[in-house]
C-alpha positions as a Python dict, from the first residue, in 0.01 Angstrom:
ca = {
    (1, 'X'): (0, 0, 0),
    (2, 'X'): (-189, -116, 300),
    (3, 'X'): (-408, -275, 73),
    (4, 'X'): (-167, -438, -105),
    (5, 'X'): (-9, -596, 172),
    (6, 'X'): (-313, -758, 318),
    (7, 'X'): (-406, -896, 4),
    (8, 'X'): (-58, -1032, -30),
    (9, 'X'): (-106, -1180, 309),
    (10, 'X'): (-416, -1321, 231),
    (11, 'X'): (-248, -1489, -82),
    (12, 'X'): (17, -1634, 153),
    (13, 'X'): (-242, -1787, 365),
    (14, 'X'): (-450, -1919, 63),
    (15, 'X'): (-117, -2090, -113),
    (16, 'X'): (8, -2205, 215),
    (17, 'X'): (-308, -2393, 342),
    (18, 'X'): (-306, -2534, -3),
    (19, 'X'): (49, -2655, 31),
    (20, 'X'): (-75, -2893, 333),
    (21, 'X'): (-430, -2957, 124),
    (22, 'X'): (-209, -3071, -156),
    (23, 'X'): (-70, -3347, 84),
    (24, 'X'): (-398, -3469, 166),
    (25, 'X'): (-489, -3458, -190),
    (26, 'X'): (-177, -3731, -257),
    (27, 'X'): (-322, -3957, 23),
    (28, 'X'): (-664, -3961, -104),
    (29, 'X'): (-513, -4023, -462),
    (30, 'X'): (-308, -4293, -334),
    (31, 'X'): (-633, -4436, -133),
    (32, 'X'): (-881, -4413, -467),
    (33, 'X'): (-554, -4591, -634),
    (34, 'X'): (-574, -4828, -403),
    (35, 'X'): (-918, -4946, -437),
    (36, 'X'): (-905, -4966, -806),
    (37, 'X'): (-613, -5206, -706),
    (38, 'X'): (-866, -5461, -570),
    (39, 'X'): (-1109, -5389, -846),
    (40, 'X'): (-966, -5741, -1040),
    (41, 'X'): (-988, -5910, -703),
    (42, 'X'): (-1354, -5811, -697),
    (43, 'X'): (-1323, -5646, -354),
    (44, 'X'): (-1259, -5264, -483),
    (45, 'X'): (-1572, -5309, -699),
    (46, 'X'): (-1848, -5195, -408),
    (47, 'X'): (-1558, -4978, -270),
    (48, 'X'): (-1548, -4759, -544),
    (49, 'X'): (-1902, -4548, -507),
    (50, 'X'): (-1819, -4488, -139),
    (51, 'X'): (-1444, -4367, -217),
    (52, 'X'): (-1579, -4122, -493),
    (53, 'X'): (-1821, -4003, -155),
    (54, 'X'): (-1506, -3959, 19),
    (55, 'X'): (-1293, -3769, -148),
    (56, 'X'): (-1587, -3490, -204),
    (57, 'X'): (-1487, -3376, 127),
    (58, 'X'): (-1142, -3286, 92),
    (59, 'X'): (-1256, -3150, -267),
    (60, 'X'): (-1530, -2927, -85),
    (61, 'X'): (-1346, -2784, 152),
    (62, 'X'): (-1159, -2621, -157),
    (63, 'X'): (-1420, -2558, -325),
    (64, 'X'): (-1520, -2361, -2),
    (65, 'X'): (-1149, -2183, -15),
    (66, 'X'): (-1099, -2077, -389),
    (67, 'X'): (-1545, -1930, -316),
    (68, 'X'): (-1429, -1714, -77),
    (69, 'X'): (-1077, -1602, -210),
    (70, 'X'): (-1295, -1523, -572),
    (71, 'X'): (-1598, -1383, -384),
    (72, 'X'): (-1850, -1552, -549),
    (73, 'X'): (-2006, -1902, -475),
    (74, 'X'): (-1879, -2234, -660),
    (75, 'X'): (-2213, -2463, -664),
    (76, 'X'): (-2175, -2783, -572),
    (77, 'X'): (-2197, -2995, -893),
    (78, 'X'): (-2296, -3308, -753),
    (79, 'X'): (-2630, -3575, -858),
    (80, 'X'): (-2851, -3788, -634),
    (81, 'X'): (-2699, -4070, -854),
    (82, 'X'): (-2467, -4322, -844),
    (83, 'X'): (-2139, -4134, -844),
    (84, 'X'): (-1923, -4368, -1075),
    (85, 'X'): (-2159, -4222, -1333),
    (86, 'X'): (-2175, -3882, -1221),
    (87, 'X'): (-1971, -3616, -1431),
    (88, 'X'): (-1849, -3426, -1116),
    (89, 'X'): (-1677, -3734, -980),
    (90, 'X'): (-1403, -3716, -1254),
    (91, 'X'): (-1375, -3358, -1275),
    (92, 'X'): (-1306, -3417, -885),
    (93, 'X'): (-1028, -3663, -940),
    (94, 'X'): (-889, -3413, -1233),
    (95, 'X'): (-862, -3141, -962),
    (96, 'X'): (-711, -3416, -702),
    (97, 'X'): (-374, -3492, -932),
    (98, 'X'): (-363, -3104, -1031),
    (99, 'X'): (-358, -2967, -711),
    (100, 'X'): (-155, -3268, -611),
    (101, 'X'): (109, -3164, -881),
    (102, 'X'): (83, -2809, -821),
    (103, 'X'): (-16, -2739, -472),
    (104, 'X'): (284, -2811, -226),
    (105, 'X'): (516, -2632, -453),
    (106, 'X'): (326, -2363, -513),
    (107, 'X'): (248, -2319, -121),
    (108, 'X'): (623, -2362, -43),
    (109, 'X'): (734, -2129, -282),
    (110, 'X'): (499, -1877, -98),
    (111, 'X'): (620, -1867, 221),
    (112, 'X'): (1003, -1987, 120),
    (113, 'X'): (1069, -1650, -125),
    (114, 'X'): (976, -1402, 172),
    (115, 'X'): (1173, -1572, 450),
    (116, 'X'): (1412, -1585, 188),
    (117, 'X'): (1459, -1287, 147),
    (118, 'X'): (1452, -1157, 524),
    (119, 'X'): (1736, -1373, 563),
    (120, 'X'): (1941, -1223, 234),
    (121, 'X'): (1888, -870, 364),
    (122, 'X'): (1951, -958, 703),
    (123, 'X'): (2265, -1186, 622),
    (124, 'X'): (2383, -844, 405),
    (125, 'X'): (2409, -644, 712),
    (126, 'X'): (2588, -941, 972),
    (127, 'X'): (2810, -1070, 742),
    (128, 'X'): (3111, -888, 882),
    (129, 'X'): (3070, -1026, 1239),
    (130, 'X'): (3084, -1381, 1104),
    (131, 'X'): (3463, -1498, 1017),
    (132, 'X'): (3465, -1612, 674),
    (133, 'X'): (3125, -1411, 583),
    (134, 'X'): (2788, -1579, 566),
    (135, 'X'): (2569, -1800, 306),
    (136, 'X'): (2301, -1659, 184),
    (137, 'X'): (1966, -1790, 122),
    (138, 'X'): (2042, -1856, -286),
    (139, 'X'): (2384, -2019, -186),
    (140, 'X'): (2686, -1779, -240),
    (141, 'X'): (2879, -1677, 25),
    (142, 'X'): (2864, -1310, 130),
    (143, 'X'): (3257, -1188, 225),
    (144, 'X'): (3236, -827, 47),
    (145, 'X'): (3069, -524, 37),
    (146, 'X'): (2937, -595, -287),
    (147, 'X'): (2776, -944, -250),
    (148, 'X'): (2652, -797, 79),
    (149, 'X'): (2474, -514, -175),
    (150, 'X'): (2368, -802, -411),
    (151, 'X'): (2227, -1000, -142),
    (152, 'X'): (2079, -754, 0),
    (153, 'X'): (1917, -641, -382),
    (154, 'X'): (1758, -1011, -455),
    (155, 'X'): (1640, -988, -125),
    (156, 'X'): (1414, -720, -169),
    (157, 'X'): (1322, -847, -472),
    (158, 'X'): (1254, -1191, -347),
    (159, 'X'): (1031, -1007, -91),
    (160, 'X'): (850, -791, -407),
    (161, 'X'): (763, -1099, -520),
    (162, 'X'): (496, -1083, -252),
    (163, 'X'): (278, -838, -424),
    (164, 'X'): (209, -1111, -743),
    (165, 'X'): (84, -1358, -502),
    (166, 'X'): (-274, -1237, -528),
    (167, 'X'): (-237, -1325, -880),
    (168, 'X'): (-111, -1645, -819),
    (169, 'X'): (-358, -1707, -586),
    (170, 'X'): (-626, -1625, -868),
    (171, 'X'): (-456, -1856, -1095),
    (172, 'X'): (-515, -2146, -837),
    (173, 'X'): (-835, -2072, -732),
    (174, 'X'): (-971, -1989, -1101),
    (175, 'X'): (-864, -2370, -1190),
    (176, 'X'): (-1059, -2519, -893),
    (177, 'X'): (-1341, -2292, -1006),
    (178, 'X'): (-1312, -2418, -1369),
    (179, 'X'): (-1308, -2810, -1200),
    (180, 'X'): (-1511, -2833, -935),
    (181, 'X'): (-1803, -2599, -1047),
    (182, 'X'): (-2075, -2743, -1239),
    (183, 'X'): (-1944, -2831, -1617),
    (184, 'X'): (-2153, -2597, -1863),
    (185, 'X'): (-2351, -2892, -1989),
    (186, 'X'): (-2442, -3021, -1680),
    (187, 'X'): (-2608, -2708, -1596),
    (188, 'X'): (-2776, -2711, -1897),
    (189, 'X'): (-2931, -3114, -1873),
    (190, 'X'): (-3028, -2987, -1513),
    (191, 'X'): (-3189, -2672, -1606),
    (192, 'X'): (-3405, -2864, -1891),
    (193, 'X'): (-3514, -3154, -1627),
    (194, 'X'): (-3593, -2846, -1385),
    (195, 'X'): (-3815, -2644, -1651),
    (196, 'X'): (-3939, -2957, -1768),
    (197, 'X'): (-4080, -3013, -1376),
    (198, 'X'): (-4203, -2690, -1336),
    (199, 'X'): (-4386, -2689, -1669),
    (200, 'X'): (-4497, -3024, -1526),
    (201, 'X'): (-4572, -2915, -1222),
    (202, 'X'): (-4785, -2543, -1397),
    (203, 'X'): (-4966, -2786, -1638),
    (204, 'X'): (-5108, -2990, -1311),
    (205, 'X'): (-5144, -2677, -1160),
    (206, 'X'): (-5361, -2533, -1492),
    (207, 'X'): (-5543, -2856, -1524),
    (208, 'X'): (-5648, -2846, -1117),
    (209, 'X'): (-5777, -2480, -1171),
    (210, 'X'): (-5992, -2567, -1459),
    (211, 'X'): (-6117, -2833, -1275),
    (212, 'X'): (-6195, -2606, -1000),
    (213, 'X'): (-6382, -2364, -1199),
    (214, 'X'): (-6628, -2631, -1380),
    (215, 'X'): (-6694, -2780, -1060),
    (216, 'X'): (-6807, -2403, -903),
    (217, 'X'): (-6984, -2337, -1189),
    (218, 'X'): (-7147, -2688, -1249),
    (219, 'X'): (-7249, -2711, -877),
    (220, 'X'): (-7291, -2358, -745),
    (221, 'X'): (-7404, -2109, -1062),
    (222, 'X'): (-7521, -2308, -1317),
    (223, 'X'): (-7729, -2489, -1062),
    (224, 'X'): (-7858, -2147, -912),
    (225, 'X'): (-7964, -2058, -1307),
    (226, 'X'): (-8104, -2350, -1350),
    (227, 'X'): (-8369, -2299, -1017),
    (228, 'X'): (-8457, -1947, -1179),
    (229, 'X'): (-8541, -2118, -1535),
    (230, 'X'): (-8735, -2343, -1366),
    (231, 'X'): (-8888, -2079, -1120),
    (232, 'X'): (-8982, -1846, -1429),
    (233, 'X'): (-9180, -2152, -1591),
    (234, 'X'): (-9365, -2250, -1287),
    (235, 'X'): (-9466, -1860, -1288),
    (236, 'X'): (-9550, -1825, -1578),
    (237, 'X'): (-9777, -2120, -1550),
    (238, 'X'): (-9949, -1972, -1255),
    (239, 'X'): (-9935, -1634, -1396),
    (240, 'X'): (-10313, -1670, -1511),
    (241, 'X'): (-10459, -1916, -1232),
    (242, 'X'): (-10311, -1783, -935),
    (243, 'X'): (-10115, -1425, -933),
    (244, 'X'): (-9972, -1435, -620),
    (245, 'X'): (-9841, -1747, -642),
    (246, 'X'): (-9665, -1626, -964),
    (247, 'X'): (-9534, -1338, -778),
    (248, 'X'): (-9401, -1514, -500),
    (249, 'X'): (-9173, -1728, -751),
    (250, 'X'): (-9074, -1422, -935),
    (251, 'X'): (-8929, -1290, -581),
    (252, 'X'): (-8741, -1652, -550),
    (253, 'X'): (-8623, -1633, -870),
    (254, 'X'): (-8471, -1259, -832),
    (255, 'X'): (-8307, -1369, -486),
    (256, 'X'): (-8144, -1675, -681),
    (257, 'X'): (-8035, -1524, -936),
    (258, 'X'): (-7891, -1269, -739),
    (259, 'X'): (-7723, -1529, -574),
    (260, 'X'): (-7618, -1678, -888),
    (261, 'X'): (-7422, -1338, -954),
    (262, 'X'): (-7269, -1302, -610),
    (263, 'X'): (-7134, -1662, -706),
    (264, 'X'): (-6983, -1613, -1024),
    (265, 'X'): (-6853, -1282, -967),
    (266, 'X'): (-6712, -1505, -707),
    (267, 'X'): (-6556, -1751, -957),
    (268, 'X'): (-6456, -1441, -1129),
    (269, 'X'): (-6222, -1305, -849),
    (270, 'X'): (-6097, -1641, -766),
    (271, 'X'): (-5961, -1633, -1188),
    (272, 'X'): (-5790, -1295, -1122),
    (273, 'X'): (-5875, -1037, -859),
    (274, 'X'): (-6050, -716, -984),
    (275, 'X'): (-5830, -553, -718),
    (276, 'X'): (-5548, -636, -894),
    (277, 'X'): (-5676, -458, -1176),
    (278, 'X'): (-5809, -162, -1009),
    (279, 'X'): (-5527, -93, -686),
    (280, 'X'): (-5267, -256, -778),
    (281, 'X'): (-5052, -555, -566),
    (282, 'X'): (-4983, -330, -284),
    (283, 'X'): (-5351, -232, -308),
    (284, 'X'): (-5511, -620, -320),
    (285, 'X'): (-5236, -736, -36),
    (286, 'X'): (-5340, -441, 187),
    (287, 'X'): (-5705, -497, 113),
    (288, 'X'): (-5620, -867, 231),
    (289, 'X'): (-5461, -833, 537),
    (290, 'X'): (-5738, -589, 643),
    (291, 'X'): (-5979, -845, 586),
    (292, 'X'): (-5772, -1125, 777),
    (293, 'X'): (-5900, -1210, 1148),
    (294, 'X'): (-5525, -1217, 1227),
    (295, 'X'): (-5373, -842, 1266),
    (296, 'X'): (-5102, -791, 969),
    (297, 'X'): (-4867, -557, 921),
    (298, 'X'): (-4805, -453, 541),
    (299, 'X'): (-4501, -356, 442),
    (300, 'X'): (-4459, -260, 81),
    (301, 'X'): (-4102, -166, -44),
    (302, 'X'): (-4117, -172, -423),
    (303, 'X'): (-4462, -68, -554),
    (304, 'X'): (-4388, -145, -922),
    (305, 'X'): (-4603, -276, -1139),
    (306, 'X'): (-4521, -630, -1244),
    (307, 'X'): (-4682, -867, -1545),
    (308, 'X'): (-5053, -929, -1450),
    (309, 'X'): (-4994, -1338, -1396),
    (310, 'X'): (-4691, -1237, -1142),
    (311, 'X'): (-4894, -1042, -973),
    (312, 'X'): (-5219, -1277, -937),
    (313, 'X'): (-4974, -1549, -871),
    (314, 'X'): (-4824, -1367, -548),
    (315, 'X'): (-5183, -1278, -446),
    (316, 'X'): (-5287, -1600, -444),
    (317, 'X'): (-4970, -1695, -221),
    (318, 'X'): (-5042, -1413, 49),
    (319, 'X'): (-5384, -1521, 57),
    (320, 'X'): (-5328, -1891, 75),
    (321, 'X'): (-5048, -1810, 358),
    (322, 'X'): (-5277, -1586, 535),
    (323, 'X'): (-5547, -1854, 552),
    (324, 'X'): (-5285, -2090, 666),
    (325, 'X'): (-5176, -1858, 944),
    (326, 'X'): (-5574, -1801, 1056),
    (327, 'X'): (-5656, -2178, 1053),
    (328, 'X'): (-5297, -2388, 1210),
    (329, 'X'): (-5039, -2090, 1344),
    (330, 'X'): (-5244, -1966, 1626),
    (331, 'X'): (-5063, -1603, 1568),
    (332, 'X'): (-5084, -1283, 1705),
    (333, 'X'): (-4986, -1079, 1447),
    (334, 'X'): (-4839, -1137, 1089),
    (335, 'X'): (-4631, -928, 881),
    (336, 'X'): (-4633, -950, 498),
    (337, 'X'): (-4334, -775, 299),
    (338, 'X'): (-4346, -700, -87),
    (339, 'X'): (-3981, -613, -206),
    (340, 'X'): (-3776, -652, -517),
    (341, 'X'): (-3632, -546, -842),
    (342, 'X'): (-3820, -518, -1213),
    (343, 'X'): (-3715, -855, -1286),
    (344, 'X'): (-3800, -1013, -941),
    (345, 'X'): (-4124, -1002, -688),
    (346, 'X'): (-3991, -1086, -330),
    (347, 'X'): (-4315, -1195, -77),
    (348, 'X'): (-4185, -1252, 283),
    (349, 'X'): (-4438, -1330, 517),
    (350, 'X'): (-4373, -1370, 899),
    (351, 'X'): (-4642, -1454, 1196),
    (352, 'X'): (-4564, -1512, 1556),
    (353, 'X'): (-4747, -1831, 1591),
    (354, 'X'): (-4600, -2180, 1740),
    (355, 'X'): (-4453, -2303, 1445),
    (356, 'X'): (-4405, -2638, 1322),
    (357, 'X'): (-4557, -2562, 956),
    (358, 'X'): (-4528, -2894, 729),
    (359, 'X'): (-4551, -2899, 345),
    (360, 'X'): (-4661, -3283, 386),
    (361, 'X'): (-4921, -3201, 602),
    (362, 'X'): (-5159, -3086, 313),
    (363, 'X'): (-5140, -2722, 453),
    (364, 'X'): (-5170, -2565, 132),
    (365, 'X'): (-4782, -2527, 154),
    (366, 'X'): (-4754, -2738, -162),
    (367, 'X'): (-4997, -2561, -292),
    (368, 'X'): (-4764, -2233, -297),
    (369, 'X'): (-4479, -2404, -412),
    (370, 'X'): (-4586, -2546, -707),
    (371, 'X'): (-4767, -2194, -768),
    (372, 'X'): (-4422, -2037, -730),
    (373, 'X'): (-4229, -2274, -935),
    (374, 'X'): (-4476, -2255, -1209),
    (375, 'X'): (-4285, -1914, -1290),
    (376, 'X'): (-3927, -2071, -1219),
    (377, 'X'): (-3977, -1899, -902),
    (378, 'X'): (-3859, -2026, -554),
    (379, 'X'): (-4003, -2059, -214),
    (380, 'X'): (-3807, -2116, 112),
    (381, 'X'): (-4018, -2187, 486),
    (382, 'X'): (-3875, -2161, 787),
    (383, 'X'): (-4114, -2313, 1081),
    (384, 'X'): (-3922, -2437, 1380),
    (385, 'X'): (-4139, -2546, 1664),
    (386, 'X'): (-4184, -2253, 1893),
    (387, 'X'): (-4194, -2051, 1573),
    (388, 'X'): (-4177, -1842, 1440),
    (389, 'X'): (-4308, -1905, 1091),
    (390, 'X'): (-4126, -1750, 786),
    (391, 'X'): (-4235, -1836, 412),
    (392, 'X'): (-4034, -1621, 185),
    (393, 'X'): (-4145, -1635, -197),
    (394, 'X'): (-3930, -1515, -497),
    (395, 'X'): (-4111, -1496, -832),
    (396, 'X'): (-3903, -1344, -1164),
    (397, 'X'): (-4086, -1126, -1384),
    (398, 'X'): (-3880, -1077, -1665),
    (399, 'X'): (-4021, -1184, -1983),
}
């Protein structure tokens, strides 16, 4: 019952600061009217964008109301566009005469049927100390016994009545929901311009990486190879006319192309981590903080395996954030979380350090996020200046 009650009170609240909302709502209405008004006289015409900017604030704040009264949030629908052209603009004017139309009486209702019926229950019981008996809140006198009992009767039901506001409430807030949230084809056009960045965005990404590779391997391996070739034919030139000679470039050419395979093994683990392979996320992050001049503190929650391209993705991002944090933070300490579901990696890593981190100050920042968002993932920083430094990384792996 307790229950009950405060959710009927809470109802009572919602409808009755929509009853004053509502009143707003007719003075913006008669405001946008206005300006369309002066659109013939050429003066409403610039108005117009700036009055459609206006009225988003009343139109927020409710969208802000009916979020918390359904417990779940109600996305703001709105474009970087012009917003004459912008779909949430009329579905904000379509909520505007609704809860114009609806709103006040609704709210009034609310708080008029309980005080209502306090006074028909109340009037039941001082009729008879009042010559000539008492009006009641519907309008009939009270003189008797039994329209005291009848008043008395719709009061209590008048004050029942308070246990369907939560519905009502529902009702209200459902319809701003259905308005002012995103229209189902919106979300869709912005979801395909979103996947078509990312896949933008992974292509780049993909095309930077093979780039990478040739270069290593056209300037560092291939170039080591090619100095043993040519170290083996000088040898074997000299095999016959001078021995040690021939022996001394057959040492060179074993130390290069050792170096050659330190190098591409090199290239090898930059492509995808044999760590990975062999220990796991939680194994390759550990093994990289230990090897980080900056003390870390690892802190592995879900050690699930996830798809091998999550997981070399979110290596990549601890190690690029780790070098970030050695070169610019001037950190302490740094502490890298691994958290999440089966369908979602969650990197959050912390340092100490002053702060200030900038993703257009070619930190590698951009780096990350384009890593991140390669995999429709997301990536949030916080780096005031003072610090400290959080970069927290969300990467689905669902198929």
């Amino acid at each position: 019952m307790i229950t009950r009650l405060r959710s009927s009170w809470s109802a009572i609240r919602y409808l009755a600061v929509g009853a004053a909302s509502s009143i707003v709502s007719w003075f913006v209405l008669v405001g946008m009217l206005f300006v369309l008004m002066m659109c013939p006289f050429g003066v409403g015409i610039p108005a117009v964008p700036h009055a459609l900017k206006l009225i988003r604030y009343p139109v927020n704040f409710e969208r802000r109301r009916s979020a918390r009264l359904l417990d779940e949030p109600i996305p703001e629908p709105y474009r970087s566009g012009n917003p004459v052209t912008d779909p949430a603009s009329r579905r904000d004017l379509a909520w505007l005469v609704f809860h114009a139309a609806t709103g006040f009486i609704v709210g009034i209702f609310a708080i008029a049927f309980p005080l209502g019926g306090l006074r028909q229950i109340l009037t039941a019981f001082i009729w008879p100390m009042v010559p000539g008996g008492v009006e009641s809140s519907l309008g009939f006198m009270v003189t008797s016994w039994p329209l005291a009992a009848l008043s008395a009767v719709t009061g209590v039901g008048m004050i029942a009545l308070l246990f369907l506001y939560p519905r009502l409430a529902r009702w209200q807030a459902s319809i701003a929901r259905r308005l002012l949230a995103p229209a189902p084809g919106v979300v869709l056009t912005d979801r395909v311009v979103e996947l078509a960045a990312s896949r933008a965005a992974a292509l780049e990404a993909h095309g930077a990486e093979l780039r990478r590779l040739e270069r290593d391997l056209h300037d560092g391996t291939q170039a080591r190879i090619a100095a043993v070739v040519l170290q083996l034919g000088i040898a074997d030139s000299l095999f016959d006319k001078d021995p040690q000679r021939a022996r001394e470039l057959l040492g060179k050419a074993q130390d290069t192309a050792t170096g050659a395979l330190a190098e591409l093994r090199t290239v090898v683990r930059s492509i995808h981590p044999p760590l990975l392979t062999d220990r796991g996320l939680d194994g390759a992050v550990t093994a990289l903080a230990d090897r980080c001049p900056v003390p870390c503190t690892v802190d592995v929650r879900s050690r699930s395996r996830r798809p091998a391209a999550v997981e070399a993705a979110a290596y990549f991002v601890v190690a690029e954030m780790l070098a970030n944090i050695t070169k610019h933070s001037g950190a302490e300490h740094a502490w890298i979380t691994l958290d999440g579901t089966a369908d979602t990696l969650l990197i959050e890593i912390r340092d100490d350090g002053h702060g200030g981190a900038d993703e257009a100050a070619g930190s590698g920042l951009s780096g990350i996020r384009k890593r991140a968002e390669a995999f429709d993932g997301t990536l949030k920083l916080s780096s005031p200046s003072g610090g400290p430094t959080v970069l927290k990384v969300e990467l689905p792996c669902g198929s």
